[in-house]
C-alpha positions as CSV (number, residue, x, y, z in Angstrom):
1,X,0.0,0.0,0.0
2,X,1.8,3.3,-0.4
3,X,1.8,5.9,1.6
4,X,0.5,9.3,1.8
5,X,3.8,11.3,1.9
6,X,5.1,9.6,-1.8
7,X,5.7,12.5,-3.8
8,X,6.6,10.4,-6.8
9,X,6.7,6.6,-8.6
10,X,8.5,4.9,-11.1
11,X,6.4,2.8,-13.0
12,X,7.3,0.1,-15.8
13,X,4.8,-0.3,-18.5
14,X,4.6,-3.4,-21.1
15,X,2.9,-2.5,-24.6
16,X,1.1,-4.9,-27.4
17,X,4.5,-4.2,-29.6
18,X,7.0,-7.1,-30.3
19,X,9.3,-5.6,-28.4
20,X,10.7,-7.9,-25.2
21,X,11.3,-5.3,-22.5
22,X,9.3,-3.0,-20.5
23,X,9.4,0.7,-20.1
24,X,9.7,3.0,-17.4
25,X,7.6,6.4,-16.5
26,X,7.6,8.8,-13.9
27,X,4.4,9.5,-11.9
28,X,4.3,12.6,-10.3
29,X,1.0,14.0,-9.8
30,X,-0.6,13.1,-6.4
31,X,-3.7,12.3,-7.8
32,X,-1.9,9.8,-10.1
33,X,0.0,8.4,-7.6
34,X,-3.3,7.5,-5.5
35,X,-4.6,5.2,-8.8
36,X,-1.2,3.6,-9.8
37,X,-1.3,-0.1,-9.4
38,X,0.3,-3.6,-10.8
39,X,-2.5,-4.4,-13.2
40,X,-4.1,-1.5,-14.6
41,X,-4.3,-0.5,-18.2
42,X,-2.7,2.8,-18.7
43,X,-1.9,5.5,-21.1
44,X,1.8,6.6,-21.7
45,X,3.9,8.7,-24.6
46,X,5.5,5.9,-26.8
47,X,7.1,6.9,-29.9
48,X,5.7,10.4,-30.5
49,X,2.4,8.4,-29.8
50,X,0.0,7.5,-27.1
51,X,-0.1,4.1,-26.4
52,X,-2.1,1.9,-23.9
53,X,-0.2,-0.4,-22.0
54,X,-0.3,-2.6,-18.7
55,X,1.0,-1.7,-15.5
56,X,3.9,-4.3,-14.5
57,X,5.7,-3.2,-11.6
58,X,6.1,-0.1,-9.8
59,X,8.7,1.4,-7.1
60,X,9.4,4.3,-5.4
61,X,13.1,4.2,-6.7
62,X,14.3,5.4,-9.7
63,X,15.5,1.8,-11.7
64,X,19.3,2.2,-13.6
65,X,18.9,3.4,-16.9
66,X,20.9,4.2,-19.5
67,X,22.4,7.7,-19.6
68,X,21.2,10.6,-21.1
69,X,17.7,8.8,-20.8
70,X,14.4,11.3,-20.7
71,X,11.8,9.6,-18.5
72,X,8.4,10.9,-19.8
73,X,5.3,10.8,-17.4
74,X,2.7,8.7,-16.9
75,X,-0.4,10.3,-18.8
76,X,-3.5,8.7,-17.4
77,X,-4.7,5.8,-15.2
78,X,-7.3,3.6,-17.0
79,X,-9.3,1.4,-14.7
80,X,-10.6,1.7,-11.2
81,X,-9.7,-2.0,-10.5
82,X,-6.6,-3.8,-11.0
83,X,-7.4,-7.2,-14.2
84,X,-5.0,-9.1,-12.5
85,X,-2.5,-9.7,-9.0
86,X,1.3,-10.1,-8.7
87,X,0.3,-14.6,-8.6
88,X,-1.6,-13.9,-11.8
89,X,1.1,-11.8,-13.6
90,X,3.9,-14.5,-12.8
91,X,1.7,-16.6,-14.8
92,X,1.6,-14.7,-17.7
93,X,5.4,-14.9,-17.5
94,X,5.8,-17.8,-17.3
95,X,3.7,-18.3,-20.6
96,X,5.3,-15.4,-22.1
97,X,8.8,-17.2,-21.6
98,X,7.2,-20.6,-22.7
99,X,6.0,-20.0,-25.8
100,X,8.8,-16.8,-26.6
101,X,6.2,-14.0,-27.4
102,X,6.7,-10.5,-25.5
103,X,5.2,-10.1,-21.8
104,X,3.2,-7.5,-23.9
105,X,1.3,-9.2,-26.8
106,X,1.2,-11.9,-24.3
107,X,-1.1,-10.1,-21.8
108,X,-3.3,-8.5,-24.6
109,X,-4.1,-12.4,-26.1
110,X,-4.4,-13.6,-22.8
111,X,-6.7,-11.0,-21.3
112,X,-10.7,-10.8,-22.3
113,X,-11.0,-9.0,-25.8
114,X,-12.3,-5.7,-26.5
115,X,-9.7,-3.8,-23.4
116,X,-7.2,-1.7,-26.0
117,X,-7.8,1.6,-27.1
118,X,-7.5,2.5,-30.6
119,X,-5.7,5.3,-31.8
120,X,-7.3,7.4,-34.5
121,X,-5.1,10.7,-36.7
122,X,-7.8,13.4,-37.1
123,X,-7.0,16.0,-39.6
124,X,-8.1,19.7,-38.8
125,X,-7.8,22.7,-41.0
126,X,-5.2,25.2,-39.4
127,X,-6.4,28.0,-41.6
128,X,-9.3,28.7,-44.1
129,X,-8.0,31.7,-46.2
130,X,-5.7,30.9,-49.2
131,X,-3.7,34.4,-49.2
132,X,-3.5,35.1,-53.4
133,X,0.5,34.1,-53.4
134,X,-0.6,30.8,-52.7
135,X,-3.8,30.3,-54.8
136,X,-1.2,27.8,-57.0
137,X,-1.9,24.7,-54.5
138,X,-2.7,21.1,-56.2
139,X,-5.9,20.3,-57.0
140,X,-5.5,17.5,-54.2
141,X,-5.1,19.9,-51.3
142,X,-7.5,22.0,-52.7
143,X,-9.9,19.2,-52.3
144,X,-8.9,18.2,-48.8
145,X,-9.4,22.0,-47.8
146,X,-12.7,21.6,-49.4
147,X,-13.6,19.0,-47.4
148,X,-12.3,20.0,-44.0
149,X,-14.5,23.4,-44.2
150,X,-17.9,20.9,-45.2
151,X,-17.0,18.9,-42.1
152,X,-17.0,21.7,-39.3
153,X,-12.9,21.6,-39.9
154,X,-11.6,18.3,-39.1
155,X,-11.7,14.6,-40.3
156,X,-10.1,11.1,-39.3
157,X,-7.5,10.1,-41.6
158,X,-9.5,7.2,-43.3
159,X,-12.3,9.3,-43.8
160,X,-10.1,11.3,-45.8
161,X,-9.0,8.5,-47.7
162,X,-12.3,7.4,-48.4
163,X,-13.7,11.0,-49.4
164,X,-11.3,12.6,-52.0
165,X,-12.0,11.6,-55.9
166,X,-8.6,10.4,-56.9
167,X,-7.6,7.7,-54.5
168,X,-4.2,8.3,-53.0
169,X,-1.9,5.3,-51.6
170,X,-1.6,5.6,-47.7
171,X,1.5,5.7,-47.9
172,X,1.8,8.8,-50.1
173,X,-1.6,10.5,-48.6
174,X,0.2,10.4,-45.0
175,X,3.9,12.0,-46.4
176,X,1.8,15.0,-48.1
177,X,-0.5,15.3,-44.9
178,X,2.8,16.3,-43.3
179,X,3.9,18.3,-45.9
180,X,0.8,20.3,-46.2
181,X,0.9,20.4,-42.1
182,X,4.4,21.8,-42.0
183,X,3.4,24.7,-44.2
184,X,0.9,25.5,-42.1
185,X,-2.4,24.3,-44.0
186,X,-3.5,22.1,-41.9
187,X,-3.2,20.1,-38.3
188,X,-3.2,16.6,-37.2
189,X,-3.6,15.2,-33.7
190,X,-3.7,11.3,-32.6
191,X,-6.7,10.6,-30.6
192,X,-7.4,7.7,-28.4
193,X,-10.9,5.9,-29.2
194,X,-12.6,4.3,-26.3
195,X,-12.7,0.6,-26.5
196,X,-16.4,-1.0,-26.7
197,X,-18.1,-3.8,-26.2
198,X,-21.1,-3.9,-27.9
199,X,-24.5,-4.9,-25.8
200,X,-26.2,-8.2,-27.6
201,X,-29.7,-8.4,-27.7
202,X,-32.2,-10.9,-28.2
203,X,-36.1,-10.9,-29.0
204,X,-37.9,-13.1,-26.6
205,X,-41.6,-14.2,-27.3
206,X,-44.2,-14.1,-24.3
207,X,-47.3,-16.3,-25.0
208,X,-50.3,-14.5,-24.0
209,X,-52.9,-17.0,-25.9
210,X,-51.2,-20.6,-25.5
211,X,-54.8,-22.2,-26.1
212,X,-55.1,-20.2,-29.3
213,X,-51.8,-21.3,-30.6
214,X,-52.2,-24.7,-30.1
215,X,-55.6,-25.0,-31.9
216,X,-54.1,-23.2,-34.6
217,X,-51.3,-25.6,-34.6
218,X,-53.3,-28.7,-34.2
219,X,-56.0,-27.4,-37.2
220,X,-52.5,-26.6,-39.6
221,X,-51.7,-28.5,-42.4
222,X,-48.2,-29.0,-40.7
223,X,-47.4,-32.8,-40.9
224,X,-48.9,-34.6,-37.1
225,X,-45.0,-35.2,-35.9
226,X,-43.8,-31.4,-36.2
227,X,-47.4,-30.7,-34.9
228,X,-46.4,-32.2,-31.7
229,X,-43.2,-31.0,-31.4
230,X,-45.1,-27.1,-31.9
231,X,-47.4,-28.1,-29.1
232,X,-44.7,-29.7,-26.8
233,X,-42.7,-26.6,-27.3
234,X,-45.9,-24.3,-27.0
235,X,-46.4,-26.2,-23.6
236,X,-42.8,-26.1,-22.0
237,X,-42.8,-22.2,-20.8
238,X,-44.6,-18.9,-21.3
239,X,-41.2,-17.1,-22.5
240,X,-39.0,-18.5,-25.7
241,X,-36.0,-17.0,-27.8
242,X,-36.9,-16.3,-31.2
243,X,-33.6,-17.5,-32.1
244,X,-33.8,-20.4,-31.0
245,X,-37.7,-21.2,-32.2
246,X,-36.5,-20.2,-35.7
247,X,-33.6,-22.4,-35.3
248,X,-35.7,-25.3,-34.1
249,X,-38.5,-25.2,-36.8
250,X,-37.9,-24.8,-40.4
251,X,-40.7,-21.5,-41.1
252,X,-40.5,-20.5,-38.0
253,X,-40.3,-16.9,-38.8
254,X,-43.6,-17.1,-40.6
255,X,-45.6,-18.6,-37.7
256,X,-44.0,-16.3,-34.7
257,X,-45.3,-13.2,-37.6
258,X,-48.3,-14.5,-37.8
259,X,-49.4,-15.6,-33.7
260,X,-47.8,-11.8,-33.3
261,X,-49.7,-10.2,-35.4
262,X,-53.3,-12.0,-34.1
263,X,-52.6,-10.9,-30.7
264,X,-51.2,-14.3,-29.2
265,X,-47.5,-13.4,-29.0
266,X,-45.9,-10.2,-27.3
267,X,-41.9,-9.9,-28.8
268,X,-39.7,-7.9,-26.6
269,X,-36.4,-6.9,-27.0
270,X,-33.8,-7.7,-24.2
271,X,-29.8,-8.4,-23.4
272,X,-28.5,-11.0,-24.4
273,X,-26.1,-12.4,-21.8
274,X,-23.2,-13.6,-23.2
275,X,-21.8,-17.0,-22.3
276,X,-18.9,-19.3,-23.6
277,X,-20.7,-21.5,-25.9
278,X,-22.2,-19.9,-29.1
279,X,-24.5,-22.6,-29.0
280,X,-26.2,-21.0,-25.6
281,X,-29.8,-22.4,-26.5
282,X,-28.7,-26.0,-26.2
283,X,-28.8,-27.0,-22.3
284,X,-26.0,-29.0,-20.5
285,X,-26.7,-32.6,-20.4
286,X,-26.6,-34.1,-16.9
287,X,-24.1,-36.2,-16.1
288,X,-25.7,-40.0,-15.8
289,X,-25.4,-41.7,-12.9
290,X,-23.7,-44.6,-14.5
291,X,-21.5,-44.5,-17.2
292,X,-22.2,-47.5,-20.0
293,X,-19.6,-48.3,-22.1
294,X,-19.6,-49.5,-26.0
295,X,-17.3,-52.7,-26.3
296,X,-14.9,-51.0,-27.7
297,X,-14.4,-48.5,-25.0
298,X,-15.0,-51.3,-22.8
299,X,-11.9,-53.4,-24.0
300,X,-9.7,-50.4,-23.4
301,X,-10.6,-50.0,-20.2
302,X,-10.0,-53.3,-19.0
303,X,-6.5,-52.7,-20.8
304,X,-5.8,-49.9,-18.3
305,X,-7.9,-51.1,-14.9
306,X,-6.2,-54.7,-15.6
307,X,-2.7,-52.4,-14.6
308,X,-4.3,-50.3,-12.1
309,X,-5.0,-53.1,-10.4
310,X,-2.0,-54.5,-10.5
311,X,-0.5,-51.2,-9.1
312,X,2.4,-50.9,-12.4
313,X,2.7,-47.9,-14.0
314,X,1.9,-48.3,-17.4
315,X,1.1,-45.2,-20.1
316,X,-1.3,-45.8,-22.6
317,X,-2.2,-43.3,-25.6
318,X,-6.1,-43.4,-26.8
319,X,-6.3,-42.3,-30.3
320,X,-9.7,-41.3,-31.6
321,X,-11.1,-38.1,-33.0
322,X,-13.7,-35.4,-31.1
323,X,-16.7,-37.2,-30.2
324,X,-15.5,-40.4,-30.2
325,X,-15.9,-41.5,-26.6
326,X,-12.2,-41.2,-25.1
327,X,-13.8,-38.8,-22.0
328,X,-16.3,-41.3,-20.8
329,X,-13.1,-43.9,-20.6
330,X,-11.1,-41.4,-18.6
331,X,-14.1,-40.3,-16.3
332,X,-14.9,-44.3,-15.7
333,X,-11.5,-45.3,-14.6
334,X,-11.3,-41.7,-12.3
335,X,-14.1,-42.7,-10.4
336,X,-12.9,-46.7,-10.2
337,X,-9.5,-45.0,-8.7
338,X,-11.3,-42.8,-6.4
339,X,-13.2,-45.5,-5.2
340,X,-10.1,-47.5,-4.6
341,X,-9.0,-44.7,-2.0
342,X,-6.6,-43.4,-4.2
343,X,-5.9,-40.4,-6.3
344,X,-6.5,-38.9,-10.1
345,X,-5.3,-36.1,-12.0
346,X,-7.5,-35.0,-15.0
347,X,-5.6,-32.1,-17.0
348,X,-7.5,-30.1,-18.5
349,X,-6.1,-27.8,-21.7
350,X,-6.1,-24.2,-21.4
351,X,-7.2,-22.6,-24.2
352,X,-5.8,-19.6,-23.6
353,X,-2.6,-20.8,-24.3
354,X,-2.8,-22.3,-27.4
């Protein structure tokens, strides 16, 4: 915890750059001070740029530097709460090391999606007068100007590049941007856009006429087996996802339109939580109680029991693709083991990682 009487920090900052090494910057402004912690996203001067970055260490003494080194201050303090501990960052390390990628990119692949800010060049006109020495410009500045007083004075850089008539490599557009801005025509200034995460929503269907649907159903020229399936559905709740009712039944669509427009369905629009499966509407199967296996899952297993009994180490290597039934082997002989009195370790891969 630091204390009230630091008057200043050196913190070191890792960026989503291949570059292997982290950066130090001076914090100085009490109010700075009071926010700085291992963990935080930040915002610091990189490269004539400002960059966001993750807080990796800080100290209270100045670190050994190289001479005739400028530190540059700390510009801003992102988040309120620290995305991850000291245990946490050793991790990352650790990973980092493993698989040779910087501690930087690192933490921005490992860490949820959607947490960097973008940087975005916005042009601005810096005058609006063309003095009659200079009324000789090229018909491309000319244009820009044009387009910089119809926008209230400034634009983002690819809004330029999408705007003018003659399309311009980037590459070119961006060396006689600078050109033009040295001479006094125009400005350009690197903001930072916000990151977002965009809300999801759903539409949900509230049955307010269940017995109405269902006699429509059951007096449909829809074939008896899908009738039944309509009712049993119809039946199950008062509230459905659209989504998934759509999904479900092939026209769909047409049937929700039409109990909607006779009065029988009410369709609101609401979030959409967001879970780890893109298949959300598909519910978790219960484990069963006892596990059956097919004889050919069944001759492995009493391949690797018939050693486990035995008490010999022994590895054996399943080989089968996704689906195939290798998890209910490994589940079966867990629980025989555990039963036994002994001990089982099931890793688990962590996606994250590869």
């Amino acid at each position: 915890m630091l204390s009230a009487s630091v008057s200043k920090l050196y913190v070191q900052v890792v960026f989503n750059l291949p570059l292997d090494t982290s950066f130090t910057y001076l914090v100085d402004d009490h109010d700075l001070i009071l926010k700085v912690a291992l963990g935080k996203r930040v915002l610091a001067p990189f490269r004539n740029r400002i960059q966001s970055g993750y807080l990796v260490a800080v100290s209270e003494k100045l670190p050994t530097l190289k001479k005739d080194i400028v530190i540059q201050k700390l510009r801003a303090v992102i988040d309120s709460e620290p995305l991850f501990n000291q245990e946490q960052l050793k991790f990352y390390q650790r990973s980092a090391n493993y698989y040779q990628v910087p501690l930087g990119e690192a933490l921005f692949s490992l860490l949820p999606g959607g947490l960097q800010y973008r940087q975005l060049k916005v042009i601005s006109l810096n005058r609006t007068v063309v003095t009659p020495s200079e009324r000789k410009v090229s018909p491309l500045l000319q244009e820009l100007l044009s387009l910089l007083q119809t926008a209230d004075g400034s634009l983002s850089l690819p809004e330029i590049a999408t705007k003018i008539t003659d399309p311009v490599p980037l590459n070119r557009l961006k060396s006689r941007l600078a050109r033009w801005e040295k001479s006094g025509w125009i400005k350009s200034e690197d903001r930072l856009i916000l990151p977002q995460v965009k809300d999801q929503f759903e539409l949900i269907c509230e049955i307010v006429a269940k017995d109405k649907i269902i006699t429509a159903i059951s007096s449909s020229r829809i074939k008896a087996e899908k009738q039944q399936q309509l009712i049993e559905f119809i039946n199950a709740g008062g509230f459905f996802s659209r989504r998934r009712f759509t999904k479900t039944f092939a026209g769909g669509t047409t049937l929700i339109n039409r109990w909607q427009e006779a009065g029988w369905l009410n369709v609101t629009k609401v979030p959409k939580l967001r879970t780890l499966t893109d298949d959300d509407d598909i519910p978790l199967r219960p484990m069963p109680e006892t596990i059956v296996l097919t004889p050919a899952q069944e001759e492995i297993y009493s391949q690797i029991d018939l050693e486990l009994k035995q008490k010999k180490f022994a590895p054996f290597l399943l080989h089968g693709v996704t689906g195939s039934g290798k998890t209910e082997i490994y589940i079966k002989l867990i629980a025989e083991v555990v039963n036994r009195g002994a001990e089982a370790i099931y890793l688990v891969p962590e996606i994250a990682l590869t």
